[in-house]
N, CA, C and O atoms as CSV, one atom per row, in Angstrom:
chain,resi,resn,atom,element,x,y,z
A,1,UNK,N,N,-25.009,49.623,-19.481
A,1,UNK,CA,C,-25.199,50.092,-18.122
A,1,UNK,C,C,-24.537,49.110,-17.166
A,1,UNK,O,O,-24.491,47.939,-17.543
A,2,UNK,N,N,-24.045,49.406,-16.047
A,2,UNK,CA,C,-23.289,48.762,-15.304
A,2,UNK,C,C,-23.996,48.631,-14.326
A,2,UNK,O,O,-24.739,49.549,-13.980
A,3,UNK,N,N,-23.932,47.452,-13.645
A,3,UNK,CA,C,-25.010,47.046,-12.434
A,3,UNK,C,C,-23.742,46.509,-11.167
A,3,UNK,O,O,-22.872,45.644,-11.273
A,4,UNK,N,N,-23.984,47.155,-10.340
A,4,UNK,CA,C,-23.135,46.566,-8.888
A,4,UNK,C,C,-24.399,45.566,-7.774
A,4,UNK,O,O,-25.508,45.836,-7.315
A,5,UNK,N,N,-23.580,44.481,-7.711
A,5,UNK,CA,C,-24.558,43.499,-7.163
A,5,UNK,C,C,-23.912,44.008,-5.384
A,5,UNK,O,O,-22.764,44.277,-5.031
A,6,UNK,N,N,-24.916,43.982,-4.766
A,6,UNK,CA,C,-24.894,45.220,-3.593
A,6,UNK,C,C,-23.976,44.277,-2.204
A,6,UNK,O,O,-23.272,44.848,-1.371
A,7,UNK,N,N,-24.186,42.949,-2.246
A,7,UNK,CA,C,-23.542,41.685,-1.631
A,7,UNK,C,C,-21.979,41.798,-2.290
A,7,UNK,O,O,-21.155,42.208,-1.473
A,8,UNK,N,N,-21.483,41.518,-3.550
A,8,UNK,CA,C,-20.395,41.340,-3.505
A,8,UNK,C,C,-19.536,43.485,-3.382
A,8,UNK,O,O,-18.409,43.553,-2.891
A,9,UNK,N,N,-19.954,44.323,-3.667
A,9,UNK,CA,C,-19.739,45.279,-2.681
A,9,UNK,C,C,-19.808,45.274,-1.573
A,9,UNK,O,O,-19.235,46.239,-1.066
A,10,UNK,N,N,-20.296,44.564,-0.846
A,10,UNK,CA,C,-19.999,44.739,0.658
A,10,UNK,C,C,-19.189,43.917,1.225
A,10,UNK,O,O,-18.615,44.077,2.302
A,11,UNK,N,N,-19.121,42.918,0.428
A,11,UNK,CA,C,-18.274,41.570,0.574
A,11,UNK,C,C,-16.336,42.572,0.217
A,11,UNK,O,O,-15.539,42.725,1.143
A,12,UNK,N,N,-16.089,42.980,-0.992
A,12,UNK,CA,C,-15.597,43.449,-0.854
A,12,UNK,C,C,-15.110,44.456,-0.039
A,12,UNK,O,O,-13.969,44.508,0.420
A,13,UNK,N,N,-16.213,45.440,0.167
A,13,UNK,CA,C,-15.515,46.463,1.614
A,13,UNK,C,C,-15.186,45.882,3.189
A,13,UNK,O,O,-14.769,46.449,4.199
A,14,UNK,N,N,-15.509,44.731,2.951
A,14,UNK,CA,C,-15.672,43.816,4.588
A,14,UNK,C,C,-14.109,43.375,4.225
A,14,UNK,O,O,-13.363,43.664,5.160
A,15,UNK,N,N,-13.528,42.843,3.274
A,15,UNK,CA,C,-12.184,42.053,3.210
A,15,UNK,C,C,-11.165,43.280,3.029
A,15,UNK,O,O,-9.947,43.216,3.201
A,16,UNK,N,N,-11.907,44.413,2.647
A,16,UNK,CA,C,-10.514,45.264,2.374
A,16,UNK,C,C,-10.958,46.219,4.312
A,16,UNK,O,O,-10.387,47.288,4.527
A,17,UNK,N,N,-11.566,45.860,5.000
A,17,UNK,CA,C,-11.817,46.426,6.331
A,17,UNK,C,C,-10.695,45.256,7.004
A,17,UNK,O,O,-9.589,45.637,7.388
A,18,UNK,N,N,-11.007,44.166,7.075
A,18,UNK,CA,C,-10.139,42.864,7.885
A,18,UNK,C,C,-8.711,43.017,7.781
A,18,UNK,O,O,-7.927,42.978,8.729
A,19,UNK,N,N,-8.307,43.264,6.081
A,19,UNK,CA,C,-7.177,43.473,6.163
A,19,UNK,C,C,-6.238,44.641,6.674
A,19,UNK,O,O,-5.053,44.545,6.357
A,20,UNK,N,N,-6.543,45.489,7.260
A,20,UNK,CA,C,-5.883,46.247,8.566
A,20,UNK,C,C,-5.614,45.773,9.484
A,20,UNK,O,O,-6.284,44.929,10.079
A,21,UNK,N,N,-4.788,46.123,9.735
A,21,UNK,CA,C,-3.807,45.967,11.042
A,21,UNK,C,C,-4.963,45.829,12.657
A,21,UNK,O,O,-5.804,46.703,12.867
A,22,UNK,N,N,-4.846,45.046,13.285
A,22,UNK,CA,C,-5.668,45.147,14.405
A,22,UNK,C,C,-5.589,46.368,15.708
A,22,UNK,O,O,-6.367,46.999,16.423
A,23,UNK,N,N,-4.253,46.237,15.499
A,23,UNK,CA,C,-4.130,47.847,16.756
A,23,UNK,C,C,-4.487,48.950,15.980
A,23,UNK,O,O,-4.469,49.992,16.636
A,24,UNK,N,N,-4.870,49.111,14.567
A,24,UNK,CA,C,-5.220,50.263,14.116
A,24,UNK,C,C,-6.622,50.704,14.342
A,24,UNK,O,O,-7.165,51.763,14.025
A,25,UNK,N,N,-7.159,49.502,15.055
A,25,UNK,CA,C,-8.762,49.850,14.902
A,25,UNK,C,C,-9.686,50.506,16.270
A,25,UNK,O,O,-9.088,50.346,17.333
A,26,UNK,N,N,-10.240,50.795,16.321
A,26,UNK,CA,C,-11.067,51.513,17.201
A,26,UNK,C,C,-12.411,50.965,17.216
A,26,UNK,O,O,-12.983,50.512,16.225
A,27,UNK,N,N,-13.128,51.062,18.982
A,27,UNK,CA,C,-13.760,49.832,19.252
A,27,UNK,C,C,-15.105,50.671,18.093
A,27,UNK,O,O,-15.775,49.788,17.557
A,28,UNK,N,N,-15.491,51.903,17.729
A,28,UNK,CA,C,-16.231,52.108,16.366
A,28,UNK,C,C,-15.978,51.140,15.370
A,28,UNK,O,O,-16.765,50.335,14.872
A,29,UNK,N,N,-14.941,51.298,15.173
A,29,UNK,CA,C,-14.484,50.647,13.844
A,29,UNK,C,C,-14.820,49.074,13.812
A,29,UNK,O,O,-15.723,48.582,13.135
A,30,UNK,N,N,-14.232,48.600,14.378
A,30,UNK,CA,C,-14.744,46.942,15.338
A,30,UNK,C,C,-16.253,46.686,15.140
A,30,UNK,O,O,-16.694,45.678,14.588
A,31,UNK,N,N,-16.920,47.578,15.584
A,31,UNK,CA,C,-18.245,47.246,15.871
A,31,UNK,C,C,-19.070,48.002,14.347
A,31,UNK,O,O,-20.261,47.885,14.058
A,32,UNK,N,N,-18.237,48.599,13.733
A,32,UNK,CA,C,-18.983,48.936,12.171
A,32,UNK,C,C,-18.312,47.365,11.292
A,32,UNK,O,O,-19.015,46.608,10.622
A,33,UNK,N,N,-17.182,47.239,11.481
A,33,UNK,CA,C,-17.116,45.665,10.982
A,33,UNK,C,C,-18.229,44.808,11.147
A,33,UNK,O,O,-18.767,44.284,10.172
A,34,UNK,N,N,-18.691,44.590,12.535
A,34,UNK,CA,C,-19.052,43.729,13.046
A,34,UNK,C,C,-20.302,43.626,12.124
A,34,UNK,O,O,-20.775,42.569,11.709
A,35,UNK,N,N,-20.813,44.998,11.838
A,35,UNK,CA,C,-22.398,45.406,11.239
A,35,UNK,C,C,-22.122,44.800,9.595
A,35,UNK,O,O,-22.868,44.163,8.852
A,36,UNK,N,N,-21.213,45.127,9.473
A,36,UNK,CA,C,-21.431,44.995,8.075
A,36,UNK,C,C,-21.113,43.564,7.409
A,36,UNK,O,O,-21.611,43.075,6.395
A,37,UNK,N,N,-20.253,43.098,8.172
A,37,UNK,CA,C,-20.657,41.062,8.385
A,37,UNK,C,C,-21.681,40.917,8.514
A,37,UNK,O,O,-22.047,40.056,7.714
A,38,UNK,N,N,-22.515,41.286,9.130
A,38,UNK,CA,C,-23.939,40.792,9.383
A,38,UNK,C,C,-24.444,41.290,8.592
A,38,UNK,O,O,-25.136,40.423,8.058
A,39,UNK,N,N,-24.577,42.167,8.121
A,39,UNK,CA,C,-25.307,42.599,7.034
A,39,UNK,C,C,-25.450,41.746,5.306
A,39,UNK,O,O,-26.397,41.502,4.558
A,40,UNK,N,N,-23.833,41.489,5.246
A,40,UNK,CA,C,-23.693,40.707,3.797
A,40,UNK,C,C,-24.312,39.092,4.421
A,40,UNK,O,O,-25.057,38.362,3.767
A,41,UNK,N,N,-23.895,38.846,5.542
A,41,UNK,CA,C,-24.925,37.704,6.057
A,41,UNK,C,C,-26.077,37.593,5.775
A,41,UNK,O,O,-26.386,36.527,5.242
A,42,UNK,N,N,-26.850,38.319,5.940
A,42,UNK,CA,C,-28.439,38.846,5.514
A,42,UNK,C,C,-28.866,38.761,4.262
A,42,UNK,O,O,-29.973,38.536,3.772
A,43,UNK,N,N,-27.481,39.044,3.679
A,43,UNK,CA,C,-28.094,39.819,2.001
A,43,UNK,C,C,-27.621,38.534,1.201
A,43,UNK,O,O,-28.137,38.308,0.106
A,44,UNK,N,N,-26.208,37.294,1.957
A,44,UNK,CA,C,-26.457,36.065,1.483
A,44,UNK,C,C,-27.016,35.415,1.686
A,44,UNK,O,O,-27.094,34.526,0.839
A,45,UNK,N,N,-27.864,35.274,2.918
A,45,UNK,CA,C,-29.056,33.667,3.578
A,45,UNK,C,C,-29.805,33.382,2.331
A,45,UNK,O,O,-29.620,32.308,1.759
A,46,UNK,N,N,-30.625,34.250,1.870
A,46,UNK,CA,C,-31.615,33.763,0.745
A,46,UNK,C,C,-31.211,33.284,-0.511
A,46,UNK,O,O,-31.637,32.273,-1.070
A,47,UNK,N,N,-30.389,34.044,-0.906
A,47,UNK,CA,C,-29.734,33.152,-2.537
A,47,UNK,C,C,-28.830,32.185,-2.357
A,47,UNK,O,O,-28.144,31.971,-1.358
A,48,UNK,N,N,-28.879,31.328,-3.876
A,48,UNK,CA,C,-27.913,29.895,-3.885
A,48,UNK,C,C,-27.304,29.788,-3.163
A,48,UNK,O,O,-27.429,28.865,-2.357
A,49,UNK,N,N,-26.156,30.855,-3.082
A,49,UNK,CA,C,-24.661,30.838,-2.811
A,49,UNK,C,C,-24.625,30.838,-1.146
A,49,UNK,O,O,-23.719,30.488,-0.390
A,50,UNK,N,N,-25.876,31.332,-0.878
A,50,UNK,CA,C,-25.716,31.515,0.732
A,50,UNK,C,C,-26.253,29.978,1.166
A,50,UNK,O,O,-25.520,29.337,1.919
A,51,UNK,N,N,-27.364,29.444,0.763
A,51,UNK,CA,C,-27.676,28.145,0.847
A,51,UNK,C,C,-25.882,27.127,1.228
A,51,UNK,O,O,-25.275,26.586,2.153
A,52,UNK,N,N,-25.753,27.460,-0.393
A,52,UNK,CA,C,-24.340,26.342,-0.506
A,52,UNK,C,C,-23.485,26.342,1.023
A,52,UNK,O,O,-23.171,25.430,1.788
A,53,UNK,N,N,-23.288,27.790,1.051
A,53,UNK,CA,C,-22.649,27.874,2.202
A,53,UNK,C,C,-22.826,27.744,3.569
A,53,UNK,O,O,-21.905,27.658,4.381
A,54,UNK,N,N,-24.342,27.725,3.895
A,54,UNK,CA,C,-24.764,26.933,5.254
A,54,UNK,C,C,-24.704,25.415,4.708
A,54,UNK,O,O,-24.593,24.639,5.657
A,55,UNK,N,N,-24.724,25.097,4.097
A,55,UNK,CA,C,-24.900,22.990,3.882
A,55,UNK,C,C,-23.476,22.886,3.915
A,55,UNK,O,O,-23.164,22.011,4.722
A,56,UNK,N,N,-22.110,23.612,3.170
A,56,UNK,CA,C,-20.746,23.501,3.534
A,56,UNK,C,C,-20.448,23.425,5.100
A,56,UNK,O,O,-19.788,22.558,5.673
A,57,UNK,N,N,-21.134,24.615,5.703
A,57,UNK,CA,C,-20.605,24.734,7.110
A,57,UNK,C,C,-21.440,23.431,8.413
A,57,UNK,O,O,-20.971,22.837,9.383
A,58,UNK,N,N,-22.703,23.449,7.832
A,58,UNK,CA,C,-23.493,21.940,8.348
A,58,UNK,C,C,-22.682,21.139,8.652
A,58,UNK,O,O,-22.409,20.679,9.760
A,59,UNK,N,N,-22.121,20.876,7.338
A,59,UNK,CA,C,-21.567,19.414,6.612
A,59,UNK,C,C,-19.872,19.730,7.673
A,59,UNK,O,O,-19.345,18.746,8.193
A,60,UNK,N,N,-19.323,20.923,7.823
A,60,UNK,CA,C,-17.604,21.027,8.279
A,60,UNK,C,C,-18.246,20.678,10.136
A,60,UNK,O,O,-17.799,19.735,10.790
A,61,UNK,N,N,-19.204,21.550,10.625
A,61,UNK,CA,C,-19.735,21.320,11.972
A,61,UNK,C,C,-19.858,19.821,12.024
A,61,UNK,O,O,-19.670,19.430,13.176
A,62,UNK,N,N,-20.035,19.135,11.428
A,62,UNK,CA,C,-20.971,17.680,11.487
A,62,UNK,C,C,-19.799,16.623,12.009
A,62,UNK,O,O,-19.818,15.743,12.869
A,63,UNK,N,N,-18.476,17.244,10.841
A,63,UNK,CA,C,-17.447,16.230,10.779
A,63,UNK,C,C,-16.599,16.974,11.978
A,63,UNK,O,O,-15.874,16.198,12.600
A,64,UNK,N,N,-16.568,18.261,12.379
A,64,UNK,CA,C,-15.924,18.682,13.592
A,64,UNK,C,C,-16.610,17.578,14.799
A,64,UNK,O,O,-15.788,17.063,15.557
A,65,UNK,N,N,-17.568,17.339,14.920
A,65,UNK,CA,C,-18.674,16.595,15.638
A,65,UNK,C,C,-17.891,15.255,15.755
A,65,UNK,O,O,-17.131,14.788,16.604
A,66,UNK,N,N,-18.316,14.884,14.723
A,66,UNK,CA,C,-18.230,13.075,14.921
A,66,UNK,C,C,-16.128,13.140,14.943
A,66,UNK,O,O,-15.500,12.081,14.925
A,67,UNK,N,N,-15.727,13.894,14.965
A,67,UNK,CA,C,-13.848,13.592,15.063
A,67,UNK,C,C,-13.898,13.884,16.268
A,67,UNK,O,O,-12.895,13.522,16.882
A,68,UNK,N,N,-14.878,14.541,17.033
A,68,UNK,CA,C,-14.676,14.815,18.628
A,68,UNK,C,C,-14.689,13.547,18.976
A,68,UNK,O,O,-13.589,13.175,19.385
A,69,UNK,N,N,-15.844,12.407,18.971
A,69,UNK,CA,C,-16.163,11.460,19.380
A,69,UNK,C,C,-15.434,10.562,19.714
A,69,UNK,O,O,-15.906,9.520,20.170
């Protein structure tokens, strides 16, 4: 039986949405992007991988930070 993990489907339909052309889009379209980023956002916060990736972005904010200084 084949199992689709419901995050990297959406992850996928979000990168094959970006890669269009920008004048092709319509402010719908824009704003169904917008949803469905947030959505795989949601569906990564709680597991590992979403963890890893707020302590990566912590850690890139931190050093954006202290190179301002």
């Amino acid at each position: 039986m084949l199992t689709i993990n419901v995050a990297v489907l959406l992850a996928v339909i979000v990168v094959l949405r970006l890669r269009r052309r920008a004048e092709a889009r319509s402010r719908f379209d824009e704003k169904l992007t917008v949803v469905l980023v947030l959505e795989l956002g949601v569906l990564l916060a709680p597991t590992p991988a979403g963890a890893g990736i707020a302590d990566f972005l912590g850690q890139l904010a931190g050093g954006v930070t202290q190179a301002g200084r």
